[in-house]
N, C-alpha and C positions, 0 to 999 in steps of 0.2 A: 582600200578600206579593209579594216579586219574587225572582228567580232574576238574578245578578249573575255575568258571565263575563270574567274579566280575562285578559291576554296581555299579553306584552312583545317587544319590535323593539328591538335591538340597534346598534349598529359602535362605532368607536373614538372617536365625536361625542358621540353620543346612544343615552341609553335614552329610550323609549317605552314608555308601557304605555295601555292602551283597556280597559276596563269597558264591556260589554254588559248594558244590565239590559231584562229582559223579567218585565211583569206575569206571574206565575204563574197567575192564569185564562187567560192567552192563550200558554202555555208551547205547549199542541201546535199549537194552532195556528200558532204561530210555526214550532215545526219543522218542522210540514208544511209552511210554507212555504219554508223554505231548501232542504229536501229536494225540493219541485217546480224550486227552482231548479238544484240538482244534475243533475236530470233535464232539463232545461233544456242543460244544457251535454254532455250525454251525445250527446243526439240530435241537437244540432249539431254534433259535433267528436267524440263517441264515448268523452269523458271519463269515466274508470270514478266510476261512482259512491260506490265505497267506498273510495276513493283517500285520503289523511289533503290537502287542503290545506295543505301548508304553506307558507306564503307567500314566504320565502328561498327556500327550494329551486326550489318552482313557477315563481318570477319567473328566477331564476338559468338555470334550463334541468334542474334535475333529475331524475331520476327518470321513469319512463314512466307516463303517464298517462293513455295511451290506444292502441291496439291499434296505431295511425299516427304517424310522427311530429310531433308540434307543435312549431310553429315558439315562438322567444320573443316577436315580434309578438303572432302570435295566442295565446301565453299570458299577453300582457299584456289583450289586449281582454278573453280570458274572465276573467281577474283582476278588471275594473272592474266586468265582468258579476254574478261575483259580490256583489260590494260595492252594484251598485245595489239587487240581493235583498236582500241587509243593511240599506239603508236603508229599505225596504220591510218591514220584519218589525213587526206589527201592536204599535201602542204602547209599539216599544223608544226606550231612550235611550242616548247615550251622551256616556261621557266620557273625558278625554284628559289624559294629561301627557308634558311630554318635557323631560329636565334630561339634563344632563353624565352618564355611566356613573356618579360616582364618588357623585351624588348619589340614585341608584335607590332606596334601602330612605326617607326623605325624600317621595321623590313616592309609593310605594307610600301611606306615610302622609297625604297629601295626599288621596290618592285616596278613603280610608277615611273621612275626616272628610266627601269632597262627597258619597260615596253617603247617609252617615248623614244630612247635610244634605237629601239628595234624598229619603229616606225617612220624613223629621221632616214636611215639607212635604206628600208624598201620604197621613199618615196610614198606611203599610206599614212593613215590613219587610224585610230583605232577608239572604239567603243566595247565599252567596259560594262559588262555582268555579272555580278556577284551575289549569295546566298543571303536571302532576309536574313536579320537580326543588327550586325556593329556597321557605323553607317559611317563612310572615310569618305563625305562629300566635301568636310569643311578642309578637311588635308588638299584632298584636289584641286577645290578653289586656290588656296593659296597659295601651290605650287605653281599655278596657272601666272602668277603674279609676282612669286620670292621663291627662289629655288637658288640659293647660293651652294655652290658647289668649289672644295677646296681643289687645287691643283694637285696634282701627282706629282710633277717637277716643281712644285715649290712656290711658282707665282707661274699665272697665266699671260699667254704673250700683252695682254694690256699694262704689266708690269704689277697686278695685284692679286694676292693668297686665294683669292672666290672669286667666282664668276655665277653671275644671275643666270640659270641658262633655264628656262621657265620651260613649264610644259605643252605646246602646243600642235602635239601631234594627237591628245586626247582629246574627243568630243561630247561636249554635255556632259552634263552629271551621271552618276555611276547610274548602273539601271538595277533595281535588287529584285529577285524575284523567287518566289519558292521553291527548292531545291526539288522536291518532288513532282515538279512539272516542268523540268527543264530536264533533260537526259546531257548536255551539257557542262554545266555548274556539277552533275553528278560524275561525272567525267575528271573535274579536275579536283572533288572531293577525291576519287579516287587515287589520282596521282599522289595528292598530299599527305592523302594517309600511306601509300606508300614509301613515301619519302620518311614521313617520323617512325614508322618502323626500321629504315635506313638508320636513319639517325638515331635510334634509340631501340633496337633490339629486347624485346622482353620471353625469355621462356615460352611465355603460353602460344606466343606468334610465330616463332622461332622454328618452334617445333613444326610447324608446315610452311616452315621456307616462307615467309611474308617477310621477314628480314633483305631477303633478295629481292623482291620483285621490283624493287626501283627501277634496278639494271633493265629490267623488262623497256623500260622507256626510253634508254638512252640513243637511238635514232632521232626520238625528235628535241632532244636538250638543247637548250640557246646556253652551249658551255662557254661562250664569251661574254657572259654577264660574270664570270666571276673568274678569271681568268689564272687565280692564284688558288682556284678547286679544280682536281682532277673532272669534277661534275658540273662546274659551274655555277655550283648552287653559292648564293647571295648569306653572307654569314655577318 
């Protein structure tokens, strides 16, 4: 069984969305450990611990998030800080897409297909958590049902172009829940905004290296979701 945490990173370029999947025997353990890292950043810089990361905001300069002011330097290092904890969270994976805004519900579906993939492979299953607001229950359903998928050599050994291959390696409907109380979901808000800085570099972020911090992640990349990306990532 795994526990599956998706987010999505935004602008007028690119959507991003990250799936965090953590084995469910190693679920607390995992949050004890992001939760040490939290504390981690506390005792260096005084960062409140119950604060929501949100990764726009946090990188932007928003909101107080500690008793002192933080500079956006040093909210960019504790940002990467984070993320190395992320890479570190005991036998997580992850995965990645990032297409044009216009094609987001598309890659959500993409995404649905590699975890199923990833779960057909480890023998699990997996349940799925994602941040209130756009709700992809009616996609899930009817993947559950029609999921025709074209062949890569051209027709499938049945002798035809698609193959139905439905989703049933996911359980029950999505679970939505608010981002601010899930350290989780903020987790793989994190990655995704990493990732659209990747993929779309701007000056103002540039300037403290938030262009790079993807790489920070790449220990736990599922780069066989996208085989024809040096990263993996779902295009």
């Amino acid at each position: 069984m795994h526990f599956v945490y998706i987010d999505d990173s935004k602008d007028n370029r690119f959507a991003c969305f990250s799936a965090l999947l953590i084995p469910a025997d190693r679920w607390r353990e995992s949050l004890d450990h992001l939760l040490g890292v939290r504390s981690m950043m506390k005792a260096s810089a005084g960062i409140y611990t119950r604060k929501e990361l949100h990764a726009t905001d946090w990188n932007g300069g928003k909101g107080r998030i500690a008793p002192t002011f933080i500079s956006k330097p040093h909210r960019a290092n504790l940002f990467n800080f984070f993320l190395a904890g992320i890479a570190l969270i005991p036998g997580a994976q992850l995965i990645n897409a990032a297409v044009p805004p216009t094609d987001e519900n598309r890659a959500f579906e993409w995404m649905l297909n590699r975890i199923n993939v990833n779960m057909t492979k480890a023998g699990s299953q997996a349940l799925i958590f994602c941040d209130q607001g756009k709700s992809f229950d009616s996609m899930l359903r009817r993947l559950r049902k029609f999921n025709y998928i074209p062949s890569r050599r051209g027709v499938w050994e049945t002798g035809g172009f698609s193959k139905n291959i439905t989703l049933d390696r996911i359980l029950e409907d999505i679970v939505y829940r608010d981002s601010a109380r899930s350290l989780m979901i903020q987790a793989a808000d994190s990655c995704a905004y990493a990732l659209l800085r990747h993929e779309n570099p701007i000056p103002s972020k540039t300037a403290y290296g938030l262009d790079q911090s993807f790489k920070i992640l790449d220990r736990i990349l599922v780069k066989a979701a996208n085989g024809r990306d040096a990263l993996g990532i779902i295009r």
